[in-house]
MINUKOL-254253 format. One line per 2 residues: number of its first residue (from 0); for each residue x, z, y of C-alpha. Coordinates in Angstrom, 3 decimals, always signed. Example, Ala and Ser with C-alpha at 12.3 -4.5 7.8 and 13.67 -1.06 7.14 Angstrom:
// MINUKOL-254253
0) +12.300 +7.800 -4.500  +13.670 +7.140 -1.060
// end
This chain:
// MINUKOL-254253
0) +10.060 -24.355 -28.064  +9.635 -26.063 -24.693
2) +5.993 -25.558 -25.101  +5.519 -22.639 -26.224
4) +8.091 -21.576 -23.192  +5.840 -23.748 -20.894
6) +2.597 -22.015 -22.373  +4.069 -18.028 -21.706
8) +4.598 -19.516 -18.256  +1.284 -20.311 -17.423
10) -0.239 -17.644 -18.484  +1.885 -15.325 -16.823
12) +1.196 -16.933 -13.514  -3.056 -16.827 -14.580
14) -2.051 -13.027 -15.469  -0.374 -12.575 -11.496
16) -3.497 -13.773 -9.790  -6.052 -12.247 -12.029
18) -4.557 -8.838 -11.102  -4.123 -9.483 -7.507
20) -7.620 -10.610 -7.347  -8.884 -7.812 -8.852
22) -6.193 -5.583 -6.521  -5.189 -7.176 -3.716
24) -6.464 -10.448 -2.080  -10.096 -9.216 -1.488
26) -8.290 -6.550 +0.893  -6.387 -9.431 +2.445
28) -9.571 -11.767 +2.391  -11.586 -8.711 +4.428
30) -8.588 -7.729 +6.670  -8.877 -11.592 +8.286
32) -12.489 -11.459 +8.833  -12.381 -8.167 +10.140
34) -9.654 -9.173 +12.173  -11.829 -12.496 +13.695
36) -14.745 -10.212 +14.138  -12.886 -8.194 +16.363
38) -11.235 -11.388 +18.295  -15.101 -12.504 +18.642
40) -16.809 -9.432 +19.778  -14.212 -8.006 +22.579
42) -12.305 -9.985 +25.399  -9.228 -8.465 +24.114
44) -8.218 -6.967 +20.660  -7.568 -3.509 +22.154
46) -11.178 -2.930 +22.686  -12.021 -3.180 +19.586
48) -12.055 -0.312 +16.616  -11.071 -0.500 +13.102
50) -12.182 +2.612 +11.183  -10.527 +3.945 +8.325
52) -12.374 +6.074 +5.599  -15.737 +6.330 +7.207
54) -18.219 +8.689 +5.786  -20.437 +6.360 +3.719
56) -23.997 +8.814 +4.317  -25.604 +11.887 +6.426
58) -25.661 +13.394 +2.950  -22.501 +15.065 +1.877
60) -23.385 +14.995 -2.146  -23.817 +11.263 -1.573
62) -21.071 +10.624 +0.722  -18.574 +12.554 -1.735
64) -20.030 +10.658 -4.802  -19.501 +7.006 -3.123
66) -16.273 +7.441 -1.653  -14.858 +8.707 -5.586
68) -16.367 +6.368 -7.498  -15.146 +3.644 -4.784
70) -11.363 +5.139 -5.139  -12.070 +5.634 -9.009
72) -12.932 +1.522 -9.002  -10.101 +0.234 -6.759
74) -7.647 +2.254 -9.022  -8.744 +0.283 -12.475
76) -6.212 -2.753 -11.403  -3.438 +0.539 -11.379
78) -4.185 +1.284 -14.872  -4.147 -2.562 -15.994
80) -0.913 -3.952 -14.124  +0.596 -0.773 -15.757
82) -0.293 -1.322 -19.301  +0.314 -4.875 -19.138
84) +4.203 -4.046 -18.542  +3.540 -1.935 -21.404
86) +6.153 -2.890 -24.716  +7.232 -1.598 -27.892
88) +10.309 -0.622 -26.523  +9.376 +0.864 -23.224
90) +6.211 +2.563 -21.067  +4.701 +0.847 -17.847
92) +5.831 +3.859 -16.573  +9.053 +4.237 -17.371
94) +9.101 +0.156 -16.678  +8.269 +0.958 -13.421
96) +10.362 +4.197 -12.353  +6.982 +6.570 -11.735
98) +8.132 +9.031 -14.782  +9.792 +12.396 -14.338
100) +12.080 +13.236 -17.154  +12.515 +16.974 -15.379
102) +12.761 +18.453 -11.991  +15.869 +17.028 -11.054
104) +14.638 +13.460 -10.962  +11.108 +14.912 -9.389
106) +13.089 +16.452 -6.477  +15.456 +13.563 -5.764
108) +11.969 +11.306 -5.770  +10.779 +13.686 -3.164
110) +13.552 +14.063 -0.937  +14.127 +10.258 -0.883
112) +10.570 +9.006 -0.627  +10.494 +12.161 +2.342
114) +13.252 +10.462 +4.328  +11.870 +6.787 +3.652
116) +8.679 +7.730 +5.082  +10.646 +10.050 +8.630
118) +12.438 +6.011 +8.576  +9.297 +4.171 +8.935
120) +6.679 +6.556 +10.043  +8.299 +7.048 +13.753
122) +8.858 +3.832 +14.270  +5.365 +2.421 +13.024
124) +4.006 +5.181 +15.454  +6.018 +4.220 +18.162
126) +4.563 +0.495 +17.399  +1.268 +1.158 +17.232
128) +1.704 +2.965 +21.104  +2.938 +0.193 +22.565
130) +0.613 -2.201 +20.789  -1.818 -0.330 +21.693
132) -0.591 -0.324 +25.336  -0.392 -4.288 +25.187
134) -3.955 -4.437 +23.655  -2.390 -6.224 +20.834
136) -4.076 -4.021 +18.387  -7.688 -2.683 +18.066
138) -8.338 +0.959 +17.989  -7.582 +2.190 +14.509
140) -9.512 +5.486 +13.335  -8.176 +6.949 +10.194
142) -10.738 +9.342 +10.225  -13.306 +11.598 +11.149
144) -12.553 +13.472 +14.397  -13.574 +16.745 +13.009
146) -12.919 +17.789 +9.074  -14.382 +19.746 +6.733
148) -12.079 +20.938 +3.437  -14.461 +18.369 +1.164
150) -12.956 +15.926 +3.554  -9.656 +16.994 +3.628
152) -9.675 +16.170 -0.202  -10.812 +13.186 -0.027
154) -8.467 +11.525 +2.633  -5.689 +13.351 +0.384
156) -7.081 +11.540 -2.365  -7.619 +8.186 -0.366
158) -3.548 +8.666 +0.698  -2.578 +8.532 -2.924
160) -4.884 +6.040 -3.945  -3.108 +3.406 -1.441
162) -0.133 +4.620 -2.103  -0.219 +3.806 -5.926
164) -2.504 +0.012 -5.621  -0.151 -0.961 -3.009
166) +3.087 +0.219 -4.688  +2.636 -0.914 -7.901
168) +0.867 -3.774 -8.027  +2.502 -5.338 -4.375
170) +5.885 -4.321 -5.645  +6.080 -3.037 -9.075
172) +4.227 -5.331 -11.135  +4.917 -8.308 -8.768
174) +8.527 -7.725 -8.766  +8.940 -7.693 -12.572
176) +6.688 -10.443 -12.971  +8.478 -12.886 -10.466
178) +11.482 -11.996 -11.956  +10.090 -12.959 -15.702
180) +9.493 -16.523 -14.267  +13.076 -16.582 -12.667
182) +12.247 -16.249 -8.891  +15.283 -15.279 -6.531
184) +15.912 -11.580 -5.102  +14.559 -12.958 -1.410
186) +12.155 -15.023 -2.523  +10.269 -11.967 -4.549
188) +10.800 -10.000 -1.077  +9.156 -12.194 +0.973
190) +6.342 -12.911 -0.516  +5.953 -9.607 -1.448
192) +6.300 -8.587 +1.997  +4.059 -10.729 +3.469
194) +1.387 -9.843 +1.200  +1.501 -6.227 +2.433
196) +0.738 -7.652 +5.562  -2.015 -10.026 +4.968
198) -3.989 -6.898 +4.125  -3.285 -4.970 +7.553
200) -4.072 -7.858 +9.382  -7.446 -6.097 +10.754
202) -4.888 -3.449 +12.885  -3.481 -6.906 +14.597
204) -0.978 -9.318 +14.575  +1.860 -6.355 +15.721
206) +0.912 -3.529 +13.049  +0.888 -6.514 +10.308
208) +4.082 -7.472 +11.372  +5.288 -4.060 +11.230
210) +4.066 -3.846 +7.632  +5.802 -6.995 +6.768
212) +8.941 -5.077 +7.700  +8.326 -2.331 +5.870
214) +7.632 -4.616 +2.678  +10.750 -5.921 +2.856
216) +12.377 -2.509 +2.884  +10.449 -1.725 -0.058
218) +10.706 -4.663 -1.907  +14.586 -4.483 -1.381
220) +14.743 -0.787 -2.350  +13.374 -1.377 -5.539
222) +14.660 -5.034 -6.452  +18.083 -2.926 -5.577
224) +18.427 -1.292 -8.726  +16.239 -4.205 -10.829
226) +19.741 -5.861 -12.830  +19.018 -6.194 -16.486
228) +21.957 -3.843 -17.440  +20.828 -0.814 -14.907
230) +17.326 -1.472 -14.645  +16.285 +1.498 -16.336
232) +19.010 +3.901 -14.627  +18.655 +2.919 -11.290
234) +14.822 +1.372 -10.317  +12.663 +3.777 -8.984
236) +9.317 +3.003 -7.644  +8.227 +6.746 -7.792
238) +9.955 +7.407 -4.339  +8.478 +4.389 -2.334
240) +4.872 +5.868 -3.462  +6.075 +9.239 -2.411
242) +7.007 +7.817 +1.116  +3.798 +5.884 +1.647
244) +1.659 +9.096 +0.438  +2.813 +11.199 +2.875
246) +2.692 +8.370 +5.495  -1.163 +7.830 +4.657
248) -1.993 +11.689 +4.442  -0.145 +12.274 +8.015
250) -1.853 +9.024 +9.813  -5.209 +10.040 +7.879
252) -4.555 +14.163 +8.686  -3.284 +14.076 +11.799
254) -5.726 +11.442 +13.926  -7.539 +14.803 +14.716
256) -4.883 +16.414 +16.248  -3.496 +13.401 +18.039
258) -6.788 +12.416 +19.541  -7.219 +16.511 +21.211
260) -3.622 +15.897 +22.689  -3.006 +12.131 +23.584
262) -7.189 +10.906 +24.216  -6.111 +7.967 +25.966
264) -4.044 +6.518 +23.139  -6.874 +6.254 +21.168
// end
């Protein structure tokens, strides 16, 4: 018995890192070289520029192409971390909270993950100002300056892309996996938390800090409602993906608009 406990163990950790290296740590991995890139090149890390969903060729056909089969790919870990809390008994995602049982539940998702992201969307912009005021973070361009509706799509479909790797895998899957091997509430929030900011690393030392923040608020949100006896009443992940889509689409969206009205922010 002690083996075989031992054994489910140890593959369950193998089964955590295979799908966050396939998900997650290359991202991290990339954000800290981009990051000392930018500390080499410029005197200070406010000179520098991160850029966000660049257009990949002069050719819009090819661009398009690319930049879908590149979301398509990145999405594959998605699909595996959910059907590997897949049981007899219950969906990934109903294991999860991303399922919609009617209307109701869709429009409660909504209006929550709507206020969640009004929480941490003003404040993350009013961080980034002042970091960037500080030169404590390089300039971060979410976009192109002018857009085109093929565009449009595609940072709309970039938006929900990060918002479904990074909430399911960084606090669905993780969270219900640490919890299988018996790790504490604040343990699973910290790590998770700090793992959300290993990957925004490249936007500085401030805006990863920031991030850190708001993985603990997620984290918490959904470990909130993660008790054996409610778990299927009361966890939700559906409205922390909600939130960070419409974060994403507004920072990706609006960098347009924001650089024709405040130039010298950016």
């Amino acid at each position: 018995m002690v083996s075989t406990r031992s054994a489910a163990r140890t593959r369950l950790h193998w089964e955590i890192w295979i799908v966050l290296a396939l998900a997650i740590l290359p991202s991290s991995v990339s954000a800290i070289v981009a990051l000392l890139e930018t500390s080499l090149q410029h005197a200070t890390l406010g000179d520098g520029v991160q850029q966000i969903n660049p257009t990949t060729s002069t050719f819009p056909i090819v661009d398009l192409l690319r930049r879908l089969n590149w979301i398509a790919a990145s999405l594959a870990p998605v699909a595996l971390a959910i059907w590997l809390l897949w049981t007899r008994h219950e969906s990934g995602f109903h294991r999860l909270g991303i399922d919609w049982r009617g209307p109701q539940q869709l429009g409660r998702d909504c209006i929550r993950g709507a206020a969640l992201a009004a929480i941490i969307g003003i404040p993350g912009l009013a961080l980034y100002a002042v970091s960037r005021l500080v030169a404590m973070t390089p300039q971060v361009v979410t976009s192109d300056a002018s857009l085109t509706a093929t565009q449009i799509t595609l940072l709309v479909i970039a938006a929900l892309r990060a918002a479904l790797l990074e909430e399911i895998v960084v606090v669905g899957y993780l969270t219900v996996r640490l919890q299988a091997l018996g790790w504490s509430m604040w343990k699973i929030i910290a790590v998770s938390a700090l793992l959300r900011g290993s990957y925004h690393l490249y936007q500085g030392a401030g805006m990863a800090l920031g991030n850190v923040a708001m993985g603990v608020l997620f984290a918490w949100l959904f470990l909130r409602g993660s008790r054996r006896d409610t778990f299927a009443k009361r966890q939700r992940l559906a409205p922390l993906i909600i939130a960070h889509f419409t974060l994403d689409c507004v920072a990706f969206l609006g960098y347009p608009i924001a650089v024709a009205f405040w130039p010298n922010l950016f």
